[in-house]
TIGU-362394 format. One record per residue: residue in one letter; x, z, y of N, C-alpha, C, O, CB in turn. Coordinates in steps of 0.02 Angstrom, whole numbers, plus 50000, padded with zeros to 5 digits. Each point is the difference from the previous one (the first is absolute). Glycine has a CB too. Layout:
REM TIGU-362394
aXZYXZYXZYXZYXZY...
This chain:
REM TIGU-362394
x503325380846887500434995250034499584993950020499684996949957501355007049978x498964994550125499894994350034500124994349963500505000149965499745005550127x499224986849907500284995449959500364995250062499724997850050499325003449835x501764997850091500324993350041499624994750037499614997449960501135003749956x499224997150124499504995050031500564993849993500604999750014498515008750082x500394986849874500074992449947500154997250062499735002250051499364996349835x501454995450116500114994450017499314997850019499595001249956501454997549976x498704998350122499374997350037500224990349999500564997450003499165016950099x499874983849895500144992049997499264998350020499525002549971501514995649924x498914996750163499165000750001500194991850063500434998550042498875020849941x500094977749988499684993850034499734999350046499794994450016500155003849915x499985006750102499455001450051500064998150051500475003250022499315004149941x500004988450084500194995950067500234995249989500084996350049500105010850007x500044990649880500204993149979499394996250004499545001349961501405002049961x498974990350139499544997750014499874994050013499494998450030500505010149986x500614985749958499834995149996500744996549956500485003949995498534997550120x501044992949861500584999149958500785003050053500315005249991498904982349933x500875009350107500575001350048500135007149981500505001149966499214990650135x499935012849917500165008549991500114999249945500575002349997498805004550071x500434990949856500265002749944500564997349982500325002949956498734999750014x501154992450053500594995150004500595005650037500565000949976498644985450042x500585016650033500555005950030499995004749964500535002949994499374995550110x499445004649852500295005549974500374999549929500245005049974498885000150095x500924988349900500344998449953500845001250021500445002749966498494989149996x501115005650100500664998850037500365006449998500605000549987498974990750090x499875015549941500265004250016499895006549936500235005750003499654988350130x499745003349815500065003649917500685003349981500554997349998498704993249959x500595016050029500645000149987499915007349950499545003950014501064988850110x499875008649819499695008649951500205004550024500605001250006499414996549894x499445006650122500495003550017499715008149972499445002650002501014988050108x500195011749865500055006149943499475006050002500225005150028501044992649979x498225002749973499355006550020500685005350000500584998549985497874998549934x501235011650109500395005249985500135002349944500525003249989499204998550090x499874997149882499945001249933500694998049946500355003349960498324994850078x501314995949980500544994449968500815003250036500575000549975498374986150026x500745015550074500965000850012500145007949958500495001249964499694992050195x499335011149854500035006349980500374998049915500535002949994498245003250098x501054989749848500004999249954500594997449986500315000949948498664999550053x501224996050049500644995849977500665004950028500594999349983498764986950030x500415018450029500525004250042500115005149947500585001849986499044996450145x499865004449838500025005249929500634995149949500555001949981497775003450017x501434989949994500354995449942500685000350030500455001649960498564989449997x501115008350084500754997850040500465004849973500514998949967499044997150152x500045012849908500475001949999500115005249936500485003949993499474992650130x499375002249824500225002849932500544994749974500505002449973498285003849997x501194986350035500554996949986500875003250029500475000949962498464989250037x501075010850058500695003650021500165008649967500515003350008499294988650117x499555010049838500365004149964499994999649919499825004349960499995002250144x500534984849879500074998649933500555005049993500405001450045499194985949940x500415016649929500585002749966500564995750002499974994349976499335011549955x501254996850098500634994949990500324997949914499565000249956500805006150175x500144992349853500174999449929500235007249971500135005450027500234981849994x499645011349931500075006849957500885000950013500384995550018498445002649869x501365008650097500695001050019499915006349954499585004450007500764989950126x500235005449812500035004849944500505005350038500524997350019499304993949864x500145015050131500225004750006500265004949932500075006150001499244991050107x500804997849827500285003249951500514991549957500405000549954498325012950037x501164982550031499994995349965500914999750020500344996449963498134997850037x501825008750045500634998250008500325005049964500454998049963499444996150139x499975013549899500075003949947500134999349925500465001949963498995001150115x499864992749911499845000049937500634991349978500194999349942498115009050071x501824989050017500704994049997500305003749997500344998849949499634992450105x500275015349977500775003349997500095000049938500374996049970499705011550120x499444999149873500135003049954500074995649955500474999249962499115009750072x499864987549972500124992049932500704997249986500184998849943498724995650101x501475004750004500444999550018500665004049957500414998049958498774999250143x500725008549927500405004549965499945001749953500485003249979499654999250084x499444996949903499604998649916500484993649976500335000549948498115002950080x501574991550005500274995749949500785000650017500374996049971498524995550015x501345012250049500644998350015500515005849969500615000750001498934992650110x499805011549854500505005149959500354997849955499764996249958499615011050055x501304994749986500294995549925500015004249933499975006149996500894987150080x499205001549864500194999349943499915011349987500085003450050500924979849963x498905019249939500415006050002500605002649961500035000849939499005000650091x501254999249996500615003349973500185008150021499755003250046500664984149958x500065014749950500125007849992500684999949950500034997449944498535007350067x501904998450019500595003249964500215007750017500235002950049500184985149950x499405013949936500105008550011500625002850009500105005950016499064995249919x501434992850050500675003550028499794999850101500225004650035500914989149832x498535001950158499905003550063499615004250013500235003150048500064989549979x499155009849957499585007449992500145006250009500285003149955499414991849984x500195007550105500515006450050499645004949931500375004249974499684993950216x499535001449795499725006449963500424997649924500245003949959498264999250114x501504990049921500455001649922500614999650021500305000949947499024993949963x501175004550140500635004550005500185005149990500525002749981499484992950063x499105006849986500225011649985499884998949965499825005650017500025003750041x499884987749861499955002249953500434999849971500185005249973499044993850033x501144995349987500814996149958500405005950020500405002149958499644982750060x499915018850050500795004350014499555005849955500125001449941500704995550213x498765005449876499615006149948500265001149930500245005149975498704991850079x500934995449914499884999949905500874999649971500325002149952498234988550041x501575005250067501004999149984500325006550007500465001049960499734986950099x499675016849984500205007549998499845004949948500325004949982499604993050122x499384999249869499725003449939500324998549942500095004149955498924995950092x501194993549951500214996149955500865004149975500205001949945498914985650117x501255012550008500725003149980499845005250003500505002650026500294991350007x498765011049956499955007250010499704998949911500135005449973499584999550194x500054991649796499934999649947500374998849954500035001449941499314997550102x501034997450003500564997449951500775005149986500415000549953499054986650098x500475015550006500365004950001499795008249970500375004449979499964987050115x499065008549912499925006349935500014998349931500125004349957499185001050114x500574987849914499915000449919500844998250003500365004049971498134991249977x501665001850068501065000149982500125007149998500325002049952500244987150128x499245015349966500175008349993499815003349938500385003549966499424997550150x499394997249867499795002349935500254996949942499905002349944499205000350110x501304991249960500214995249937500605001949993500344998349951499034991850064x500895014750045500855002449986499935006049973500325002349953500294992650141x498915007949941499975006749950499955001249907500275003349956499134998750164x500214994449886499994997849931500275000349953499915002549944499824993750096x500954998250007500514999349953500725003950028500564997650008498814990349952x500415018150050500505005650018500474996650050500544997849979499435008849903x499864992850181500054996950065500374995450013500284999250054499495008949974x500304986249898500564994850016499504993550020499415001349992501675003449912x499014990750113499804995050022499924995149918500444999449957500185003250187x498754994749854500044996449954499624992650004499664998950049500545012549901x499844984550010499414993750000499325001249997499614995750021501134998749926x499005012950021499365001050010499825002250055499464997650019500505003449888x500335003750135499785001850054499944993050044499474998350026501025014149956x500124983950024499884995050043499204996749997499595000250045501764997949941x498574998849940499524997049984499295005550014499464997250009501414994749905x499165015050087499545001150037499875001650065499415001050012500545000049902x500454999650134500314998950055499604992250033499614999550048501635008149898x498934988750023499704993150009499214999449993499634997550043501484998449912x498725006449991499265000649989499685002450034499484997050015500645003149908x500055007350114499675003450063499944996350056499585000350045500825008949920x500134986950026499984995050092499664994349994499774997150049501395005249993x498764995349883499504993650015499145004549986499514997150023501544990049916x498885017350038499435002149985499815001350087499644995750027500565009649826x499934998250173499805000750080500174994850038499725000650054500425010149943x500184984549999500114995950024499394992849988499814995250032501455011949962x498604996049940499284995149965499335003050034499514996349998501055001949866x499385008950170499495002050040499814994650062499464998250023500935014049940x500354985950053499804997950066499834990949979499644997550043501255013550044x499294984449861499514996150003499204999549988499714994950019501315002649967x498545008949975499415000349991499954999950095499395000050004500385007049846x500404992950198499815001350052499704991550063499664998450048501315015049908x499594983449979499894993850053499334996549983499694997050044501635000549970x498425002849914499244996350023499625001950023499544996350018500464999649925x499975011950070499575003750045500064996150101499594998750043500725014849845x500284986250107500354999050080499974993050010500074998550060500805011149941x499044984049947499824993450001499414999650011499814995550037500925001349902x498645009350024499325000150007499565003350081499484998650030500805002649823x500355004550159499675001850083500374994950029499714999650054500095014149961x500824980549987500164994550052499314995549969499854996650049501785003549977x498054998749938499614994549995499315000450036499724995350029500895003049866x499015012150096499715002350019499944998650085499514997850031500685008449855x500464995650140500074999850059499884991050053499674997950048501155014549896x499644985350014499734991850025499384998350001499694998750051501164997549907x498885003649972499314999150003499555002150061499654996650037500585004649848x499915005950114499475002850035500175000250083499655002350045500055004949839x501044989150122499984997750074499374995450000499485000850032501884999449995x498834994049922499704991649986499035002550024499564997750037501574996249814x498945011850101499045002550011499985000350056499654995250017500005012049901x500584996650141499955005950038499744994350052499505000850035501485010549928x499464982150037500044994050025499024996649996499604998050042502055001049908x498335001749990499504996549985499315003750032499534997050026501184998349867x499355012050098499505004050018500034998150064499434998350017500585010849906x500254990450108499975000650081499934991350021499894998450058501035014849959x499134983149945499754993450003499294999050012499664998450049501204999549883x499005003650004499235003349970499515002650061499454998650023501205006549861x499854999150126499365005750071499954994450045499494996850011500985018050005x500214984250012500044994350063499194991649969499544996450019502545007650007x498144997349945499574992949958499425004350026499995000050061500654993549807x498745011150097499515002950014499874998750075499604996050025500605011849880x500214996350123499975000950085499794993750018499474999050031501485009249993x499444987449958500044992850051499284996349967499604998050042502034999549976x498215001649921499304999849973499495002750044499694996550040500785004549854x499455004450099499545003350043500094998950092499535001750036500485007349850x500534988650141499924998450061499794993849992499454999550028501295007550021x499514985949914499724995349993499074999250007499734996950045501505002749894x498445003950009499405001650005499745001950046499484997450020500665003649904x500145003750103499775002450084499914994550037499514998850034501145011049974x499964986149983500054995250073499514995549973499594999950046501725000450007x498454995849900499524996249983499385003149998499534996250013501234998049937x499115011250037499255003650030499954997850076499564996650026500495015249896x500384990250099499934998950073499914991150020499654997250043501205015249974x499494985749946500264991950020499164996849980499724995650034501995003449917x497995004249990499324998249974499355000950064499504996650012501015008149852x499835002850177499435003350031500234996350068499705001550052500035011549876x500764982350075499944997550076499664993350003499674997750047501415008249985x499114990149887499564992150011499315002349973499754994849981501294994849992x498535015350016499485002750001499664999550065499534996250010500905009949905x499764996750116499965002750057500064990950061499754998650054500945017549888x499554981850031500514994050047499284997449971499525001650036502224996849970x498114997949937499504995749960499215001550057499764995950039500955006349803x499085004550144499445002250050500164998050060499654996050031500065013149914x500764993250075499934998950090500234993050003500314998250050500035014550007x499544983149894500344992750022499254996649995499844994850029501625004749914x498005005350004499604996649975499365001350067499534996150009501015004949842x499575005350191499725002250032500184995550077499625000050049500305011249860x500524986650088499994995750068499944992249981500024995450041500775013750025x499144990249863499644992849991499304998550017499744995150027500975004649891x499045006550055499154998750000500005002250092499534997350031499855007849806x501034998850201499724998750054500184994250044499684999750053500205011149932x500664983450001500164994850027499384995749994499654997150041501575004749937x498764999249933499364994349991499405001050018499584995850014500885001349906x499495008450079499375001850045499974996250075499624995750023500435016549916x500524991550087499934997150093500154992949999499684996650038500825014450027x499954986149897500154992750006499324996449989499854994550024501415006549933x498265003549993499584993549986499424999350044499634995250006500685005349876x499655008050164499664997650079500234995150041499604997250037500185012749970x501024988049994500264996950062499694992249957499854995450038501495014050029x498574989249845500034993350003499164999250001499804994350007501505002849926x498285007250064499434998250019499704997550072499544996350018500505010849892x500494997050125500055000450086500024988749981499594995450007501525022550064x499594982849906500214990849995499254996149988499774995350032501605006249893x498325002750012499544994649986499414998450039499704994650007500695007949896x499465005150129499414997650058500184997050054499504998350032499935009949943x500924990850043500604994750086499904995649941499534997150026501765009950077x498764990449844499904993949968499414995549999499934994050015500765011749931x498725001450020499474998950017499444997950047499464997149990501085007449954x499814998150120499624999450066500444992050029499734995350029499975021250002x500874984049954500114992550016499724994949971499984994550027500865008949995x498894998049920499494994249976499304998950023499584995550004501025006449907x499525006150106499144999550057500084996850047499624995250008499965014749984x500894991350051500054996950066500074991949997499674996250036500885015050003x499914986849916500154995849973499304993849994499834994650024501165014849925x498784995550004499224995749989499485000150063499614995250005500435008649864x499945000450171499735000650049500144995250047499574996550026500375013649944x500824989550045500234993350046499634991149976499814995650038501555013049973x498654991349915500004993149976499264999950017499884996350048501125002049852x498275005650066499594999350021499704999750071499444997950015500735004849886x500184999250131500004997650093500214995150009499664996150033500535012450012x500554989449926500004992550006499644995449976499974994750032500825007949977x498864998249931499444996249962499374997750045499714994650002500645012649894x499544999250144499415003150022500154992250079499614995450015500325024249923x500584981650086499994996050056500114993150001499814996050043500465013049993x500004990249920500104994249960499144995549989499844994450020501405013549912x498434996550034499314998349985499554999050072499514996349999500625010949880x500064996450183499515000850049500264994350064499694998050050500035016349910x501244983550004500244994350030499624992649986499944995850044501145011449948x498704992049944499854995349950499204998150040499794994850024501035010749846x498875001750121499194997150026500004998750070499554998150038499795008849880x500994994050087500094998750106500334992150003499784995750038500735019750014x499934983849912500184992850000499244995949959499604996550032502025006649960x498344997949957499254996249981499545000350052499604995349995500465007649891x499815001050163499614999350043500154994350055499684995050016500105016849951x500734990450053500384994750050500044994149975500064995350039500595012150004x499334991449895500194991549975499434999449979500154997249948501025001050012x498165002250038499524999450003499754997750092500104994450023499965013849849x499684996250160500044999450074500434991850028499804995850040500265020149957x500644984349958500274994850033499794994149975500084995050035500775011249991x498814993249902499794993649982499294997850009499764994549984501105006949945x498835003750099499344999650026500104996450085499614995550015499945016849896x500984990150143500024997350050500294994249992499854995550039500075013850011x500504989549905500294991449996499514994349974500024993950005501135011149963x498325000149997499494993349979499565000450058500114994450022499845005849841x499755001750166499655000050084500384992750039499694995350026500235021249992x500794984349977500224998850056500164992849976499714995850034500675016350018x500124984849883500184994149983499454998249925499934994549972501505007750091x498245004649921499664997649930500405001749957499715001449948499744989550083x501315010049966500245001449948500485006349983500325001850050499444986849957x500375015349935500305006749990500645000150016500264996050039499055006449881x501045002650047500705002149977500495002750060500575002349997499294988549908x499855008550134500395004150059500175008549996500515003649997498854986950074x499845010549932499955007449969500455003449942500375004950001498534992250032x500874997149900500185002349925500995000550038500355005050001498364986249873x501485001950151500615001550016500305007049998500325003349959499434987450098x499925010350025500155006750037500225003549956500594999849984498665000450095x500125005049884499855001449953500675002149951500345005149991498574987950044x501095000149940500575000649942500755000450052500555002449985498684988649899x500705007950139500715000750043500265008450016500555002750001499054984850067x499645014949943500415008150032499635003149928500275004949976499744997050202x499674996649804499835003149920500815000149942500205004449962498264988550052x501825001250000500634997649971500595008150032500275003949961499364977850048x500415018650070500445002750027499995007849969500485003549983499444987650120x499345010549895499865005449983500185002849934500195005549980499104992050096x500574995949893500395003649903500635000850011500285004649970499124988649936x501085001350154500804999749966500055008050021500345003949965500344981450059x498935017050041500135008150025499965004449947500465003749985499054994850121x499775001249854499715003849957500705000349927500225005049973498234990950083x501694998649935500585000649953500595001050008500415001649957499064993450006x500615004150093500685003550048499615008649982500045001049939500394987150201x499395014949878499855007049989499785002049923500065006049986499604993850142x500134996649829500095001649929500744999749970500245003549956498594992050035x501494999150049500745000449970500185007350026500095004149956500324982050048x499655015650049500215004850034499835008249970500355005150005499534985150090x499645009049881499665005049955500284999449953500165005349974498934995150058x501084993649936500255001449905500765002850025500125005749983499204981949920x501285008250145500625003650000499925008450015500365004249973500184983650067x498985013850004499885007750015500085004749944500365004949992498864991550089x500104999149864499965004749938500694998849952500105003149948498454996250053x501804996850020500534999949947500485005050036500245004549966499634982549979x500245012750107500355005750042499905006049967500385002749959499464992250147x499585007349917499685007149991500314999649904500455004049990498104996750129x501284996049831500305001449941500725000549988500295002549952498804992850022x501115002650068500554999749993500555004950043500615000349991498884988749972x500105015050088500145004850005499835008449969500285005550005499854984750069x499365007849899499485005149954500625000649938500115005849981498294989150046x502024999649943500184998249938500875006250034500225005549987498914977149955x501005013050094500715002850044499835008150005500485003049975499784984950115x499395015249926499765005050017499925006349931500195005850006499274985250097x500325007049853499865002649942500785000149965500255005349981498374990250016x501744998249998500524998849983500675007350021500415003049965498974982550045x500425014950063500415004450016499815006649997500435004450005499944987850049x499105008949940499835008049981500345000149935500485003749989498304998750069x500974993649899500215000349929500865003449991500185003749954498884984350025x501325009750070500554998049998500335006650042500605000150015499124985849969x499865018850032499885006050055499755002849965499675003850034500224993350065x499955004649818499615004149953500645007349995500584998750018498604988749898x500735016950071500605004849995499795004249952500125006050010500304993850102x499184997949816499735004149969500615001849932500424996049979498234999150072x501255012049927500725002549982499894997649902499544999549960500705013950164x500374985949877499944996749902500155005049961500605001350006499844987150000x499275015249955500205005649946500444995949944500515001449970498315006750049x500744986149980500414998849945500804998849998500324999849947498624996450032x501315003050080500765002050024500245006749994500575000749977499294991350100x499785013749942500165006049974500055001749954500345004949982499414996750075x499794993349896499985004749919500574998249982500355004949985498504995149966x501454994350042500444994149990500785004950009500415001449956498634986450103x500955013750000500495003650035500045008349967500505003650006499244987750109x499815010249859499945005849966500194998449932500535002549982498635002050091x500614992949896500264998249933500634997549994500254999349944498754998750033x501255000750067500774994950018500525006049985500424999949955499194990450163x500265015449934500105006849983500075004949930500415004049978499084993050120x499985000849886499835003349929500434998949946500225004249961498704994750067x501274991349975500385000849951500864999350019500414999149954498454996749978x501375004750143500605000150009500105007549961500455000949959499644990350158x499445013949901500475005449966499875002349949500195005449979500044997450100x499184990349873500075002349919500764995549986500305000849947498105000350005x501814995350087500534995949959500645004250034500564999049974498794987050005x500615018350074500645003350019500165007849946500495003749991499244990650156x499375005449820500065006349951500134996049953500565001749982498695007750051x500644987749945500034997049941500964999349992500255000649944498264992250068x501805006350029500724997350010500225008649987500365002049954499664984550151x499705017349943500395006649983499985002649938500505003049980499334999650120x499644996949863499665001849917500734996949988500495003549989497874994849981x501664995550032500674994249942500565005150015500285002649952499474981450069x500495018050058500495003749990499975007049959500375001249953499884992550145x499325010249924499985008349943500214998349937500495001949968498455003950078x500404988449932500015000949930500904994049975500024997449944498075005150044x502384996750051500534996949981500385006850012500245003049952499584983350075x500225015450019500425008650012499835004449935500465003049971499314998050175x499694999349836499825006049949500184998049928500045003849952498955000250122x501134987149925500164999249937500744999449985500285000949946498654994350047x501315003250062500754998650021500355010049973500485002649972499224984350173x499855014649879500195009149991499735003549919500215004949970499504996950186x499844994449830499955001449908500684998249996500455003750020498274992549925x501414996350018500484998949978500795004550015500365003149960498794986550040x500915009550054500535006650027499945005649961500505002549976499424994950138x499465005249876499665006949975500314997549935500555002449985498175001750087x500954990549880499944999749934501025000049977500325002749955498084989250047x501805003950051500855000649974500275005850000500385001549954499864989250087x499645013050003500325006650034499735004149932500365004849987499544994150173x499655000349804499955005249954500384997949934500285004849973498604998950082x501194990249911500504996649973500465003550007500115004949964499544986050049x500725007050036500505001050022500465007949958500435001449959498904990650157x500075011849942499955009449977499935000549938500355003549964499065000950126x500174992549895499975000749893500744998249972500335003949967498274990050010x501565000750038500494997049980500685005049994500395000849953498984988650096x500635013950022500605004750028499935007149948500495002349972499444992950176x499405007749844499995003649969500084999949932500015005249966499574996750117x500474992749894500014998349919500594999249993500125001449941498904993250035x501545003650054500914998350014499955008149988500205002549947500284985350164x499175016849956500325007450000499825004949918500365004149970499384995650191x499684998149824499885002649941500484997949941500195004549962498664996050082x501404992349945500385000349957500785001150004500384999349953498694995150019x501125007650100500485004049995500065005950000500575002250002499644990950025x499235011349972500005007149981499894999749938500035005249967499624999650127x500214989349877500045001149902500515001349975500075003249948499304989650029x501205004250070500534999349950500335005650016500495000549964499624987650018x499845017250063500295005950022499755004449940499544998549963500474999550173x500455008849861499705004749923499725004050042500044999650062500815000949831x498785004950067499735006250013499415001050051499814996050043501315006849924x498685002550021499175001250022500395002450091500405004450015498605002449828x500604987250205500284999850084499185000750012499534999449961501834990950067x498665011050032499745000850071499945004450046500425004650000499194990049957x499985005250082499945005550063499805003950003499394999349992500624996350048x500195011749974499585005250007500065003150059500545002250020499454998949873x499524999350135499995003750072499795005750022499445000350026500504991449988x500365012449982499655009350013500165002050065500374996350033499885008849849x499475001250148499595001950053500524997850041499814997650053499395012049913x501414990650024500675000250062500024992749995499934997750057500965014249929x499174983349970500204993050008500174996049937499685001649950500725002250157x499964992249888499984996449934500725003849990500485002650029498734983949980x500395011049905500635002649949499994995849938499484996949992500475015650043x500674986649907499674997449955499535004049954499795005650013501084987450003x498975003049923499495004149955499564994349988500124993949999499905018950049x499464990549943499274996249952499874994150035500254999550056499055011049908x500334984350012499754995250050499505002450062499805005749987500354986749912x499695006250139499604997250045499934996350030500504997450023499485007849971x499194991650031500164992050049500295001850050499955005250033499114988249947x501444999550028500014999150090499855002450060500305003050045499624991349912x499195002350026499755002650064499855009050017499915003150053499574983949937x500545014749947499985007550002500615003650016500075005650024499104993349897x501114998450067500885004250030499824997450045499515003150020501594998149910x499074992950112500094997650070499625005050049500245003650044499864983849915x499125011550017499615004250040500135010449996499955003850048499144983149927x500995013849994500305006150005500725002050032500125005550023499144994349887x501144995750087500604999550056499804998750074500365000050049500324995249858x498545003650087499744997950076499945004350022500255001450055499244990949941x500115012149962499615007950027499254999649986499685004150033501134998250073x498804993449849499524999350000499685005749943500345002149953499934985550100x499015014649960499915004849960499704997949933499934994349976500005012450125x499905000249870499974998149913499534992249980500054995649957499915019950016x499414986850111499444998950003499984991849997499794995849960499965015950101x500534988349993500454990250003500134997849946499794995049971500885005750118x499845004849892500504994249928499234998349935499884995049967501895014550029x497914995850009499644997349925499634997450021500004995349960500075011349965x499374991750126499654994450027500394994950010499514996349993499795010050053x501264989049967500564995149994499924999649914499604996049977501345007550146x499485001249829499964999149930499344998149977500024996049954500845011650035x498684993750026499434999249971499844991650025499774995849961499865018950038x500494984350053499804994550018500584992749974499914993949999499405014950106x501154994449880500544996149960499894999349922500464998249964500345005950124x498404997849882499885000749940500255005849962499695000949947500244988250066x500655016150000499955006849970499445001849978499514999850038501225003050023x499195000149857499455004849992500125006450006500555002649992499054990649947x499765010450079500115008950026500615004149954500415004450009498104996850020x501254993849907500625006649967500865000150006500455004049986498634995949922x500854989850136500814998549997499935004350084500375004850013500064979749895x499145013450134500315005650057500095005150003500415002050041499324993749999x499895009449913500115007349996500814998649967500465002450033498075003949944x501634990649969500725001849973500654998950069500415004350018499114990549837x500374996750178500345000850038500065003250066500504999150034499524994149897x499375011350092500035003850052500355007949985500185004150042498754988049997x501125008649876500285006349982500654997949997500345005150003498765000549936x501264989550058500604997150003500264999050074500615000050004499084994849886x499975004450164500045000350075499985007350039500115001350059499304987349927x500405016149955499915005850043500445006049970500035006050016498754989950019x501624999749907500235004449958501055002950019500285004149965498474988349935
């Protein structure tokens, strides 16, 4: 590549003060190719600054926050529970179908009359199956607690991801935001050194038109000196001559010396008439030299990084303090949702400890037994193991669930022979 051809500034034909006096007049910077090429680069990496950051998860990630804190309180009543209705009509049918065989077996008994014992066991059959179906509700307080919760999680997980995502775009955009005042810093730094480069030809250009006016300058005064001196011996001659013919003529001088001093006199007021004339010149010329410099100065267009950095960092921490604000909200959502969490299990403990001590006070050995066709009464089994087998789920399901509910192998083998039996 060809090198740019430099701004030219040159003295040449400047040939007596007057000319440098015009070319001062007509001084003026003007931009090498180099410098426009540099500043035209700068221009227009500036017009492609990164605009502001704009979260493409951050309104998302408010929803859900949102809906995180606005879940309420938990509550659960198993008289509304579509699945413990079928159970209540289930165990209440079991219940008079119990109650009604042992009154049959309690009449037989007593040679088919009706008596107080049959009643009284009659009664016993219906609260004993009827006592199946409260072992059912702390199971059904524990999947409503299960279930809330793990809305409350489901919430949080997807907070979580959204959080990641928007992290990692953040970073992106500040790589980039890093790789543009990089980039901006060089090409700012790269059309400094070529301003100062060419500017400091145009002020050398100033200083030689400075220079040569002092030449010329000095050149004029010693001509005036010069004539001045060749005025002086020409009058000493003449006022000599004249006091030599006045003594010839009367004997006596001063005619001459007169003369003499008379146009010797005229000649200084001239000679200092043109030194004055010379000093206002040179104050001119400074004082346009001074004017001149003044306004280039003032015509400098050299670019400031230190405004960019400034402006970059300004950046930096608007969106540590707009992260910093979103952090305050999560971590108020996630604690706002413990506590929720921590009552809601209270709560469920609480409910289940009411249900447990009213199956104390019920008699006889209750719970659920569920075989291949559907529930029936009989032996215990959990909850979730009847429920899920009323689903249709296979053997395979139910004892991976038991197991994970703390069952040991030997309590799932008993109650899976009780589920299949």
């Amino acid at each position: 590549m060809s090198e740019k051809k430099k701004q030219e500034y040159t003295t040449g034909g400047l040939k007596n003060r007057q000319d440098v006096e015009n070319a001062l007049a007509s001084a003026e910077y003007r931009p090498s190719q180099e410098v426009t090429d540099a500043a035209s680069d700068l221009k227009q990496w500036q017009a492609n600054r990164p605009g502001d950051y704009e979260s493409a998860y951050q309104g998302r990630i408010d929803g859900l926050m949102e809906d995180l804190l606005d879940r309420k309180e938990f509550s659960y009543s198993y008289g509304a529970d579509p699945l413990y209705r079928q159970y209540a009509q289930l165990y209440t049918q079991n219940a008079q179908n119990a109650s009604a065989d042992a009154a049959a077996q309690a009449a037989a008994l007593t040679g088919g009359y009706g008596s107080s014992y049959a009643a009284s066991a009659a009664r016993q059959a219906y609260q004993q199956q009827i006592g199946a179906l409260s072992e059912a509700i702390p199971t059904l307080y524990r999947l409503a607690l299960d279930t809330y919760q793990s809305g409350g999680d489901a919430l949080v997980e997807q907070i979580d991801q959204l959080n990641g995502q928007e992290q990692n775009a953040q970073q992106k955009y500040e790589r980039e935001l890093a790789d543009y005042y990089t980039q901006l810093e060089q090409k700012g730094n790269a059309y400094n050194t070529a301003y100062t480069q060419d500017y400091g030809r145009y002020q050398d250009y100033l200083g030689q038109l400075d220079s040569l006016y002092g030449y010329y300058a000095a050149q004029e005064q010693q001509e005036a000196a010069r004539r001045q001196q060749g005025f002086n011996n020409v009058m000493t001659v003449l006022g000599l001559l004249g006091d030599a013919a006045q003594l010839a003529i009367t004997g006596t001088t001063g005619l001459g010396s007169m003369a003499g001093s008379l146009l010797n006199t005229g000649y200084n007021i001239y000679a200092g008439n043109r030194a004055y004339e010379a000093e206002r010149a040179d104050t001119a010329w400074k004082q346009k030299m001074q004017e001149q410099l003044r306004q280039d100065e003032l015509a400098q267009q050299q670019y400031k990084n230190e405004q960019a950095q400034q402006e970059y960092q300004d950046k930096l921490r608007q969106q540590q303090v707009s992260n910093a604000l979103a952090a305050e909200r999560l971590d108020l959502s996630k604690s706002q949702w413990a506590a929720k969490q921590e009552k809601a299990s209270r709560t469920a403990e609480k409910a289940s400890a009411d249900a447990a001590a009213k199956r104390g006070s019920l008699t006889g050995d209750t719970g659920l037994k569920v075989g291949k066709s559907g529930v029936s009464s009989g032996g215990t089994v959990p909850y979730s193991a009847a429920r899920m087998r009323s689903q249709g789920h296979s053997d395979t399901a139910i004892r991976t669930q038991l197991l994970k509910e703390g069952y040991s192998s030997s309590e799932v083998r008993k109650i899976m022979q009780q589920l299949n039996s």
